[in-house]
MOPAC internal coordinates of N, CA, C and O (Angstrom, degrees):
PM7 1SCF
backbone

  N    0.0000 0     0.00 0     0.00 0    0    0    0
  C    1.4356 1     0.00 0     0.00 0    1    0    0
  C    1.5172 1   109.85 1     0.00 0    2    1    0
  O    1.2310 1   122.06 1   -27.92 1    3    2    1
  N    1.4612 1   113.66 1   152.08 1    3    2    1
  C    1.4420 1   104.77 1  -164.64 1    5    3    2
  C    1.9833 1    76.45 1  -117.15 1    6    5    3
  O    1.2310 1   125.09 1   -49.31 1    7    6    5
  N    1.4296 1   107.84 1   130.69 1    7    6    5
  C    1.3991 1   113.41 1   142.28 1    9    7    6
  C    1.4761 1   130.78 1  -111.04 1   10    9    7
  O    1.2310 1   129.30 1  -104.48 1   11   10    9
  N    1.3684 1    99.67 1    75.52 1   11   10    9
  C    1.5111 1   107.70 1   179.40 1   13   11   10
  C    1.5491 1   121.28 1   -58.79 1   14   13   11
  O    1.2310 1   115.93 1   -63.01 1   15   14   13
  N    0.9391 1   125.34 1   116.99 1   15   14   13
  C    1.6197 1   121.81 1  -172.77 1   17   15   14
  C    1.9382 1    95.90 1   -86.30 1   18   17   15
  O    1.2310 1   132.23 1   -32.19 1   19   18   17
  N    1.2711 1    93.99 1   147.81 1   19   18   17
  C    1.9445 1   113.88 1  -156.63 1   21   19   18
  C    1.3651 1    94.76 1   -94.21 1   22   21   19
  O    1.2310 1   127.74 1   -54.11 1   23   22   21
  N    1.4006 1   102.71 1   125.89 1   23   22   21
  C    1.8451 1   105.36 1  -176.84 1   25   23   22
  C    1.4144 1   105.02 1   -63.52 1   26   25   23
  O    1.2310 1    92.60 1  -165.25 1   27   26   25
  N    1.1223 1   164.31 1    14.75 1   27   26   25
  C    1.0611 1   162.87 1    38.44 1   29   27   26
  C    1.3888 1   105.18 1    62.29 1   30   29   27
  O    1.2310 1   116.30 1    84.90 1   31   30   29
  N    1.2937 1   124.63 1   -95.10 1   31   30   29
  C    1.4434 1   132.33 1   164.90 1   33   31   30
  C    1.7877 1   109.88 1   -34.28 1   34   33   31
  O    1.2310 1   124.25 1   112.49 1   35   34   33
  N    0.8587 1   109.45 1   -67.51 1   35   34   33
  C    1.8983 1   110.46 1   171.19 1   37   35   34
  C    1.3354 1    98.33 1   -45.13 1   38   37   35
  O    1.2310 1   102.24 1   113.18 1   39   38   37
  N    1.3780 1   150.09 1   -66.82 1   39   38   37
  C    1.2350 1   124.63 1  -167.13 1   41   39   38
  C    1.0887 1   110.09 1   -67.55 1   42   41   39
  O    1.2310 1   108.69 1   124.50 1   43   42   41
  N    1.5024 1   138.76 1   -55.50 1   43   42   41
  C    1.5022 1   126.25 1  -168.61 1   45   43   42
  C    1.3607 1   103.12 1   -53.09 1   46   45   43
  O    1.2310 1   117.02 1   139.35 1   47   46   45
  N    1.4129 1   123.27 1   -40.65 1   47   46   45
  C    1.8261 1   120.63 1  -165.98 1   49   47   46
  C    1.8689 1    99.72 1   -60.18 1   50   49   47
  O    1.2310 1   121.22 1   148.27 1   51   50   49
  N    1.7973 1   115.27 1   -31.73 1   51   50   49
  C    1.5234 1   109.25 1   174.10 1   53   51   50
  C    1.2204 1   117.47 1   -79.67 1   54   53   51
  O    1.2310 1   121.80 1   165.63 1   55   54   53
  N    1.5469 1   114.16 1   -14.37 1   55   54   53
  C    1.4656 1   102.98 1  -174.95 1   57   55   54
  C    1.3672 1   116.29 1   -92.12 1   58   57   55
  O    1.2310 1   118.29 1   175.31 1   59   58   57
  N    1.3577 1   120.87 1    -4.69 1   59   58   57
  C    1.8571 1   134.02 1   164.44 1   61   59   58
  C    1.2110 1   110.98 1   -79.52 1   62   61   59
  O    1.2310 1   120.03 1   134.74 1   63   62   61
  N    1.5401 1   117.55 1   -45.26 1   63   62   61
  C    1.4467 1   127.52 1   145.68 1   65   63   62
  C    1.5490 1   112.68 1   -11.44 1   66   65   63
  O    1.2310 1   126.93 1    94.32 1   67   66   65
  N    1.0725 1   104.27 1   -85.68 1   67   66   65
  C    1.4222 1   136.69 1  -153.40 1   69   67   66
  C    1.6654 1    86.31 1   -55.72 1   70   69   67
  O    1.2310 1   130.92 1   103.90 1   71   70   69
  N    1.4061 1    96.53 1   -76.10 1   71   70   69
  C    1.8392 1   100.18 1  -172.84 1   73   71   70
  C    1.5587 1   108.24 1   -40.73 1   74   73   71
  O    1.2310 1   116.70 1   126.19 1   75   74   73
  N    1.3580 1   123.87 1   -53.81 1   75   74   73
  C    1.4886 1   116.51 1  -156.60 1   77   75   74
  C    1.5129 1   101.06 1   -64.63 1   78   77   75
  O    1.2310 1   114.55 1   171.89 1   79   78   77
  N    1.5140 1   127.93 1    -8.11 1   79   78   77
  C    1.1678 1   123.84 1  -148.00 1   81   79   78
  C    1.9107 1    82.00 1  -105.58 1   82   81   79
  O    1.2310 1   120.59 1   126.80 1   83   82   81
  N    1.2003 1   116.48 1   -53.20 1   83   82   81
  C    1.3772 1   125.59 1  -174.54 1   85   83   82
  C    1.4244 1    92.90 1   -70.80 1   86   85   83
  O    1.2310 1    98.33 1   151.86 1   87   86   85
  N    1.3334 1   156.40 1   -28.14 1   87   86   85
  C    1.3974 1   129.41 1   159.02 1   89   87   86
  C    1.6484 1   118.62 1   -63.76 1   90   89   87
  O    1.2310 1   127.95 1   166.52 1   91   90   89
  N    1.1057 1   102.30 1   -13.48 1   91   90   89
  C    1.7818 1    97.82 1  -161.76 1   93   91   90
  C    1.4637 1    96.60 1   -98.18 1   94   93   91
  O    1.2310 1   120.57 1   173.29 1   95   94   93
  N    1.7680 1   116.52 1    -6.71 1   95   94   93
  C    1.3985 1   100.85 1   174.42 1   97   95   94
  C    1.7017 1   108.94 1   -96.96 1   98   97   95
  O    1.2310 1   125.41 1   158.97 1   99   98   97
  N    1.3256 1   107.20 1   -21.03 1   99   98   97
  C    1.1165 1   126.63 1  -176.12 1  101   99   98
  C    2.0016 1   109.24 1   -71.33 1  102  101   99
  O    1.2310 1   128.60 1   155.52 1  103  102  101
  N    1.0823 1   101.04 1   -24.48 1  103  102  101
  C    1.9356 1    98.88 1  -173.04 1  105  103  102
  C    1.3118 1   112.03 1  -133.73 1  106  105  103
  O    1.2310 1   120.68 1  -179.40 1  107  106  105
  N    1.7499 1   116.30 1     0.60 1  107  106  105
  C    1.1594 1   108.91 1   172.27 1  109  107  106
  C    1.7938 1   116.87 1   -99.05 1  110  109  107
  O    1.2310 1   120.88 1   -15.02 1  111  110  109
  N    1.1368 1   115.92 1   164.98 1  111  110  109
  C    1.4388 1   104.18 1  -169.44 1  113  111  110
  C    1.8860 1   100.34 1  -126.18 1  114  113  111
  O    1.2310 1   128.12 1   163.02 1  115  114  113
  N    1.4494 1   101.97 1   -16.98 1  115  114  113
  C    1.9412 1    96.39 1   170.95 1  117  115  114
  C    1.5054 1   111.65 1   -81.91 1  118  117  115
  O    1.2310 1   123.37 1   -34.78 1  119  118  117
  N    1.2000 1   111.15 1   145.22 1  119  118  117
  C    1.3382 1   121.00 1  -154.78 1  121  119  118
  C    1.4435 1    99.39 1   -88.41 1  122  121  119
  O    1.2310 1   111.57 1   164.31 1  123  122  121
  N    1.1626 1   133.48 1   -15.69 1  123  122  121
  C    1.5404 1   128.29 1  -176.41 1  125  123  122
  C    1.2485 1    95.78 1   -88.92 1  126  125  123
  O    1.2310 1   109.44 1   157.02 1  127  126  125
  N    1.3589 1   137.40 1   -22.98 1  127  126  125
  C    1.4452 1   134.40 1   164.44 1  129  127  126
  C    1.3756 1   146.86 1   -60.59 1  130  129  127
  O    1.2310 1   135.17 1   138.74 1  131  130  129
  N    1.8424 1    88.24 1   -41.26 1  131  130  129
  C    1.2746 1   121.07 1   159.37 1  133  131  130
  C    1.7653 1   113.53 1   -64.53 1  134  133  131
  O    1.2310 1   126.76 1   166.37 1  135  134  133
  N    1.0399 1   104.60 1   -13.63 1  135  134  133
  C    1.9071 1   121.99 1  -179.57 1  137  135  134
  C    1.0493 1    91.21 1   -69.35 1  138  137  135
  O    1.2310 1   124.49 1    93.94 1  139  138  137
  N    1.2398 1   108.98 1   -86.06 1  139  138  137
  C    1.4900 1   150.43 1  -162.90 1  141  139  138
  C    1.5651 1   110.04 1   -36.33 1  142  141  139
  O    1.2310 1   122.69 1   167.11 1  143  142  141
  N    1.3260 1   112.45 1   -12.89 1  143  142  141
  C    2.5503 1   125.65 1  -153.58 1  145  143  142
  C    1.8489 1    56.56 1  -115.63 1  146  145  143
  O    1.2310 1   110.47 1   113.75 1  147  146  145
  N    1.3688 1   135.51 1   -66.25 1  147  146  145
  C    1.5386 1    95.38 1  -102.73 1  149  147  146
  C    2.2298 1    84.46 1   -93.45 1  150  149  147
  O    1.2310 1   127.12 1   170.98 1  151  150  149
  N    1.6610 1   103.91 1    -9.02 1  151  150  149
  C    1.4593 1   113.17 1   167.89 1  153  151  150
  C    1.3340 1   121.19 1   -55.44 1  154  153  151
  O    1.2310 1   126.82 1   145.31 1  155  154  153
  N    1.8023 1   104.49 1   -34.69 1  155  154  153
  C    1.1888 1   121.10 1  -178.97 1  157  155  154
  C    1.6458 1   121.59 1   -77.14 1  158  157  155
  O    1.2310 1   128.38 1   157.30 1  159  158  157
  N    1.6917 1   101.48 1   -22.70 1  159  158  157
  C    1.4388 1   106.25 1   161.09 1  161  159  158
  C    1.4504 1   127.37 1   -72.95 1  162  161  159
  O    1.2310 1   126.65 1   149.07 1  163  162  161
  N    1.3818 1   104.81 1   -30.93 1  163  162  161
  C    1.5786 1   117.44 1  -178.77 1  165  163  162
  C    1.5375 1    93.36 1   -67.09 1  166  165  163
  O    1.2310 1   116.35 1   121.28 1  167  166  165
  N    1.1971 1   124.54 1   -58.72 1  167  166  165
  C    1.5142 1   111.77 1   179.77 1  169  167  166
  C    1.3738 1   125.19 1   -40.33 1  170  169  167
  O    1.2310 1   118.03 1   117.54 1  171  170  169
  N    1.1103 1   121.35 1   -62.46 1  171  170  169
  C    1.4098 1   142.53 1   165.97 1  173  171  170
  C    1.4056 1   107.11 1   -31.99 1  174  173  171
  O    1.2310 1   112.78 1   121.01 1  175  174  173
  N    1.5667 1   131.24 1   -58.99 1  175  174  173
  C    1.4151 1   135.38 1   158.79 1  177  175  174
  C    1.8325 1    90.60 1   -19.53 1  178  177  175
  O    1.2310 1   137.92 1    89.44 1  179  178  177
  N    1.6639 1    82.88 1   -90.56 1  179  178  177
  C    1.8851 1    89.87 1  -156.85 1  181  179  178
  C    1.0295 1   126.45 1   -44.39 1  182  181  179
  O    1.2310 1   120.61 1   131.83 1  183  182  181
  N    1.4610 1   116.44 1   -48.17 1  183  182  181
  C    1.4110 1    89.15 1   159.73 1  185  183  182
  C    1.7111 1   146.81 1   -49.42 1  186  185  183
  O    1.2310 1   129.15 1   139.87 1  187  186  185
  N    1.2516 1    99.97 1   -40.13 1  187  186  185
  C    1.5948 1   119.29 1   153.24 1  189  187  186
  C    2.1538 1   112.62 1   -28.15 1  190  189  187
  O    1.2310 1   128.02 1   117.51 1  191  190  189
  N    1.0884 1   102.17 1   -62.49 1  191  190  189
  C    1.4355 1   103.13 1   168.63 1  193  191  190
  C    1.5304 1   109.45 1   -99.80 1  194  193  191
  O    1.2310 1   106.68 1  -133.14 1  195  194  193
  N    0.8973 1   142.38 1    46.86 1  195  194  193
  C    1.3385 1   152.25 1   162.62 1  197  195  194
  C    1.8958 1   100.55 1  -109.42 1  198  197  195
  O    1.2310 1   125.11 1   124.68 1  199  198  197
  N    1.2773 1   107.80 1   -55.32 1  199  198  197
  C    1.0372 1   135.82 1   160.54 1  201  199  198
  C    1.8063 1   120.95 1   -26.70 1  202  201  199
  O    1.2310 1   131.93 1    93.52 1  203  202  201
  N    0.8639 1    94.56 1   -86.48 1  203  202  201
  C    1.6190 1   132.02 1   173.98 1  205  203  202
  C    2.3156 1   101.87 1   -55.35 1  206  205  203
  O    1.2310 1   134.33 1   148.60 1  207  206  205
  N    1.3187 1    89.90 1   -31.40 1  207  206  205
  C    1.6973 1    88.39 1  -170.44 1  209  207  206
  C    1.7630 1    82.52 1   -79.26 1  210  209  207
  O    1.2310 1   124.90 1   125.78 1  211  210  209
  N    0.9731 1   108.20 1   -54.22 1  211  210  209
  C    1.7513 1   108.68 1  -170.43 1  213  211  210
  C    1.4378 1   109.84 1   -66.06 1  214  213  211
  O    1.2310 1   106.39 1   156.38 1  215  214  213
  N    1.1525 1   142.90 1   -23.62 1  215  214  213
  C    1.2187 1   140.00 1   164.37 1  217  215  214
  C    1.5715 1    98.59 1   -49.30 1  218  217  215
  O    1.2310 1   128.55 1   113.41 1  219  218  217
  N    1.0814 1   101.13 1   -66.59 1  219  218  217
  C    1.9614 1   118.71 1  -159.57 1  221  219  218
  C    1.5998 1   111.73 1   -72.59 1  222  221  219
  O    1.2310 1   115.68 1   162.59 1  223  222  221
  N    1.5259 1   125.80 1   -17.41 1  223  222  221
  C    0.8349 1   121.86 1   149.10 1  225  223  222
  C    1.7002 1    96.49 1    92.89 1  226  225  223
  O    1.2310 1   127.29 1  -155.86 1  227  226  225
  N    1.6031 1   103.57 1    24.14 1  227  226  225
  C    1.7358 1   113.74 1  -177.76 1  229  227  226
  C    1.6487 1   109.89 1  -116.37 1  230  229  227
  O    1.2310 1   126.48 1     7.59 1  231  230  229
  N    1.1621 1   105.14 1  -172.41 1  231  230  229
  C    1.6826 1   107.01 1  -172.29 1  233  231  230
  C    1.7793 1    90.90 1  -130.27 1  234  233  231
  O    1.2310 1   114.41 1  -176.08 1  235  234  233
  N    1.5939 1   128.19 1     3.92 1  235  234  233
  C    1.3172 1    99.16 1   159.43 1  237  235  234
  C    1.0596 1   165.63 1   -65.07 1  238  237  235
  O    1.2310 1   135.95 1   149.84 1  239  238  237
  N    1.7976 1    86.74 1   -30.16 1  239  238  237
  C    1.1864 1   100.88 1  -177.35 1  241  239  238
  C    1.8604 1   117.14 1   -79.19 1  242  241  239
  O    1.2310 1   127.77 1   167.87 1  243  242  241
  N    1.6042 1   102.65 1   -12.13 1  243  242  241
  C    1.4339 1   131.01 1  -172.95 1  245  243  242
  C    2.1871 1    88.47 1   -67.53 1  246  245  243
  O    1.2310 1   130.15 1   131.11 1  247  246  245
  N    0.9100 1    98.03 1   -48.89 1  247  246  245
  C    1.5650 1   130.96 1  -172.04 1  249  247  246
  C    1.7013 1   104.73 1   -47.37 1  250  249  247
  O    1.2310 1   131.28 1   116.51 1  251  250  249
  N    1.0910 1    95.84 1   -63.49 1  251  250  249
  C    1.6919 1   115.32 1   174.72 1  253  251  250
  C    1.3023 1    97.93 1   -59.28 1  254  253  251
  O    1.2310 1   109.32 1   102.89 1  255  254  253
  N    1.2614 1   137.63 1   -77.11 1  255  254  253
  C    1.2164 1   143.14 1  -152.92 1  257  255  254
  C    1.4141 1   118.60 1   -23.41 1  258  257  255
  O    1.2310 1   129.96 1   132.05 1  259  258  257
  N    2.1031 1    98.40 1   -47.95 1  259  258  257
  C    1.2964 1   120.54 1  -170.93 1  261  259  258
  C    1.3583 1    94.02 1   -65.49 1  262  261  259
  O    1.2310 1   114.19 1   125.93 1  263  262  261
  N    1.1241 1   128.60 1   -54.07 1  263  262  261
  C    1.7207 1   126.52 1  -168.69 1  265  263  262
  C    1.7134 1   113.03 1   -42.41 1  266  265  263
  O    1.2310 1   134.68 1   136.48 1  267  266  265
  N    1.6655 1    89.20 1   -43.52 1  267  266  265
  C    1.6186 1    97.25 1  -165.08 1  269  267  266
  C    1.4579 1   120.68 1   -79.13 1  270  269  267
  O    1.2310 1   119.48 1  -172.99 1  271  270  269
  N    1.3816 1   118.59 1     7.01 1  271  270  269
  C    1.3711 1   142.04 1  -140.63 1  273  271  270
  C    1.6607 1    93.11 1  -133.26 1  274  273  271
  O    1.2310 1   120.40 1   118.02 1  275  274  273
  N    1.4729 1   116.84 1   -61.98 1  275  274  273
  C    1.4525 1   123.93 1   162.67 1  277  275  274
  C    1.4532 1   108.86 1   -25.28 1  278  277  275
  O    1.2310 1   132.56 1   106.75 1  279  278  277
  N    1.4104 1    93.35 1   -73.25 1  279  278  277
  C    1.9464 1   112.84 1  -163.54 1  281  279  278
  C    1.7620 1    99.48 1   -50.23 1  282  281  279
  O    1.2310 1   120.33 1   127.39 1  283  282  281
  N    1.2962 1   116.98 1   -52.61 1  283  282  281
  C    1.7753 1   128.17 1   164.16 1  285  283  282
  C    1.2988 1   117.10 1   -20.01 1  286  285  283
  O    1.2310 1   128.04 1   129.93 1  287  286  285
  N    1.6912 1   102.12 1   -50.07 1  287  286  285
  C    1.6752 1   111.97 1  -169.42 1  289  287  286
  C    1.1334 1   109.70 1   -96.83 1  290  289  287
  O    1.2310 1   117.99 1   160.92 1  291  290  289
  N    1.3435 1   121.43 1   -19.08 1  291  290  289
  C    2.1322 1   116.31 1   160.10 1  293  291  290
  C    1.6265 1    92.17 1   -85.68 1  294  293  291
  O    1.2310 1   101.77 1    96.66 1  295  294  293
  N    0.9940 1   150.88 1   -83.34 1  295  294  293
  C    1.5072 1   135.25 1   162.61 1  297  295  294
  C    1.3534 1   125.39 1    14.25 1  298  297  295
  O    1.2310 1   123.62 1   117.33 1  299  298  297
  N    1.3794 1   110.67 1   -62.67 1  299  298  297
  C    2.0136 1   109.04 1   177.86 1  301  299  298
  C    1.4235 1    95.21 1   -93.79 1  302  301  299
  O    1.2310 1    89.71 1   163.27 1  303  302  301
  N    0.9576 1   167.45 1   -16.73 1  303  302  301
  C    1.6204 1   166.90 1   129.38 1  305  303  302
  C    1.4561 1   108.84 1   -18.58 1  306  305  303
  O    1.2310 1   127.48 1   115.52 1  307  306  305
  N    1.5831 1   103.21 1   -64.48 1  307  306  305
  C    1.9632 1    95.95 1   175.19 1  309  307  306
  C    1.3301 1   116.13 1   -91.33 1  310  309  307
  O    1.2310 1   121.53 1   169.76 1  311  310  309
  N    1.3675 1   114.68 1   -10.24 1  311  310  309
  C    1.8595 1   121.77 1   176.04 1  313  311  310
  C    1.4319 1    90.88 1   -62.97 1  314  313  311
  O    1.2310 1   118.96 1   125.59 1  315  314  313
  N    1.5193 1   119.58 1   -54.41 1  315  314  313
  C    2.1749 1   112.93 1  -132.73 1  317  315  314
  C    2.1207 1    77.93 1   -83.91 1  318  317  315
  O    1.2310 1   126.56 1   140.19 1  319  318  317
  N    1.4612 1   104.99 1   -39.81 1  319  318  317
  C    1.7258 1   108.07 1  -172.60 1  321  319  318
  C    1.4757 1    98.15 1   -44.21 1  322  321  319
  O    1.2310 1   107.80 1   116.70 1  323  322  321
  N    1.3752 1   140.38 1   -63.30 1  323  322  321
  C    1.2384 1   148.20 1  -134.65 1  325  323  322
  C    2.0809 1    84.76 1   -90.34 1  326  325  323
  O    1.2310 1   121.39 1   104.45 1  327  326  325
  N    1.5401 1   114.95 1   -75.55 1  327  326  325
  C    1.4510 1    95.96 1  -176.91 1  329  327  326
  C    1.3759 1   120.06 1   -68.51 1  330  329  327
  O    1.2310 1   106.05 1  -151.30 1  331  330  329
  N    1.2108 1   143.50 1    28.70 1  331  330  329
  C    1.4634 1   149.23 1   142.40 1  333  331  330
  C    1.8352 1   103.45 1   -76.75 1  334  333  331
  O    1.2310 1   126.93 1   130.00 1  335  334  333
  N    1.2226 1   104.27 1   -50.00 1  335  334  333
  C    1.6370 1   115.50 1  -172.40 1  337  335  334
  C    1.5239 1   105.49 1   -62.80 1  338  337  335
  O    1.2310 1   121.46 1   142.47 1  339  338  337
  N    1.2120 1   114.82 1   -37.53 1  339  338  337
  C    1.9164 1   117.68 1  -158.70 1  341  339  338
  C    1.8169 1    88.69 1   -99.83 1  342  341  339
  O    1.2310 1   116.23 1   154.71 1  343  342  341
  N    1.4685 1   124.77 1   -25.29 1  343  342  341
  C    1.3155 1   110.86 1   171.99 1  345  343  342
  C    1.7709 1   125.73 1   -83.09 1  346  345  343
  O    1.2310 1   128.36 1   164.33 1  347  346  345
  N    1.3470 1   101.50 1   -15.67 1  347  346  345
  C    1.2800 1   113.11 1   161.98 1  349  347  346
  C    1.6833 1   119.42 1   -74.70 1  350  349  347
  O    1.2310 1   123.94 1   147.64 1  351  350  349
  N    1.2905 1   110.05 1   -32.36 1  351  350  349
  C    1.6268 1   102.98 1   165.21 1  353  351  350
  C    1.5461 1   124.60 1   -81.15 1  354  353  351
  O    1.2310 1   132.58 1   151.16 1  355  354  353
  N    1.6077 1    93.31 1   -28.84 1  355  354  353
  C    1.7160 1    98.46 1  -170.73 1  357  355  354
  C    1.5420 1   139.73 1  -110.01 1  358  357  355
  O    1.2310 1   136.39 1  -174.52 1  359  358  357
  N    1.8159 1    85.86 1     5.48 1  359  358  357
  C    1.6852 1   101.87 1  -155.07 1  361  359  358
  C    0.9563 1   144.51 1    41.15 1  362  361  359
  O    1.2310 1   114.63 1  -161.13 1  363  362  361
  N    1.3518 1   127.77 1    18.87 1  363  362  361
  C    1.2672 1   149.35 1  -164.31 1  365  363  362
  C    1.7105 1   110.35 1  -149.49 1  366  365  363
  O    1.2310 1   127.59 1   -38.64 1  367  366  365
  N    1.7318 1   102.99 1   141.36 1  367  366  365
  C    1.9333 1    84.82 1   168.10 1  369  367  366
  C    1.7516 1    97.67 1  -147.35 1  370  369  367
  O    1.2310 1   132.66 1  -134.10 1  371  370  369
  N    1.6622 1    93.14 1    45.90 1  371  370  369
  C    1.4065 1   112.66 1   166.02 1  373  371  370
  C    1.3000 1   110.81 1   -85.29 1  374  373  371
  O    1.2310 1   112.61 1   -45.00 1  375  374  373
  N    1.0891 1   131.55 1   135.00 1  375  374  373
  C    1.2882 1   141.36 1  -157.20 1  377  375  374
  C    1.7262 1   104.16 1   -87.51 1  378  377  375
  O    1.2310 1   115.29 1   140.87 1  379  378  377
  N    0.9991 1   126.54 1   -39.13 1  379  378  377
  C    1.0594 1   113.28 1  -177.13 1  381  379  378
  C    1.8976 1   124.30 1   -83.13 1  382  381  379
  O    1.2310 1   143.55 1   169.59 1  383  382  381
  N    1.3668 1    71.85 1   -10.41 1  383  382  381
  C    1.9404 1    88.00 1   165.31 1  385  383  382
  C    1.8225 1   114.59 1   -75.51 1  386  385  383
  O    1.2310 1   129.57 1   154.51 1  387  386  385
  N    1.1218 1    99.16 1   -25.49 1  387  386  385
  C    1.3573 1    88.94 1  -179.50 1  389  387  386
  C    1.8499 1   116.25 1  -104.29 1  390  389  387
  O    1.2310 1   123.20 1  -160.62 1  391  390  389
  N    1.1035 1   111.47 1    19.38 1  391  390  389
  C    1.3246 1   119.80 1   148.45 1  393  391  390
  C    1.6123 1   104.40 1   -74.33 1  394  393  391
  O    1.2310 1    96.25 1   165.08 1  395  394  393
  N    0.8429 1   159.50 1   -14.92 1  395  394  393
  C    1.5698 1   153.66 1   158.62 1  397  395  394
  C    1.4536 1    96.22 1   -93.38 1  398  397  395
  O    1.2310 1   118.80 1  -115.79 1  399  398  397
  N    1.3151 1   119.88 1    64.21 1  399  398  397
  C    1.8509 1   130.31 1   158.38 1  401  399  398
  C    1.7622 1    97.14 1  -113.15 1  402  401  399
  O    1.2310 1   117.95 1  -172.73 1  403  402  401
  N    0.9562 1   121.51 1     7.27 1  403  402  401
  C    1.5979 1   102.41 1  -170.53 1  405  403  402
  C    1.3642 1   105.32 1   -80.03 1  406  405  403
  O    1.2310 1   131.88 1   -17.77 1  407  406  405
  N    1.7331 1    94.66 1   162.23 1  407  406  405
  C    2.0262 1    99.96 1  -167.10 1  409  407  406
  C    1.3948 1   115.47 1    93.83 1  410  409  407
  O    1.2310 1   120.10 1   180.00 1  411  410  409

């Protein structure tokens, strides 16, 4: 028996994805969290065309993925560098604390 699960289901599962990731950048104020929503959106993407490549029966969207996955891994490399750097000056990597960096 084939239980093929309906790309249908893959998009709604990216588009809750997507949202929980865009609320958590939107209402959270710690910055490793704010990491953490917007990684969770990039996921949500790929799967989205992960999705969509297997519907269509292509390797682009498989194709993209790698790109979007690359950009992810220079992404948490200069993201975690920068809040390691701003928590070593400020003790804090609450976001709204570092609106009082001016000067």
């Amino acid at each position: 028996m084939n239980f093929a699960v309906p790309t249908e289901a893959f998009i709604m599962l990216s588009m809750v994805l997507f949202i929980l990731g865009a609320m958590g950048v939107l209402l959270r104020r710690n910055a490793i969290l704010i990491f953490m929503s917007v990684e969770l959106m990039l996921n949500a993407a790929n799967l989205a065309l992960v999705a969509f490549a297997r519907q269509w029966g292509q390797m682009n969207g498989q194709l993209f993925v790698f790109f979007v996955m690359t950009v992810a891994a220079a992404e948490v490399a200069v993201g975690l560098a920068l809040i390691v750097a701003i928590f070593r000056n400020k003790r804090s990597i609450n976001i709204d604390d570092l609106h009082q960096m001016e000067g």
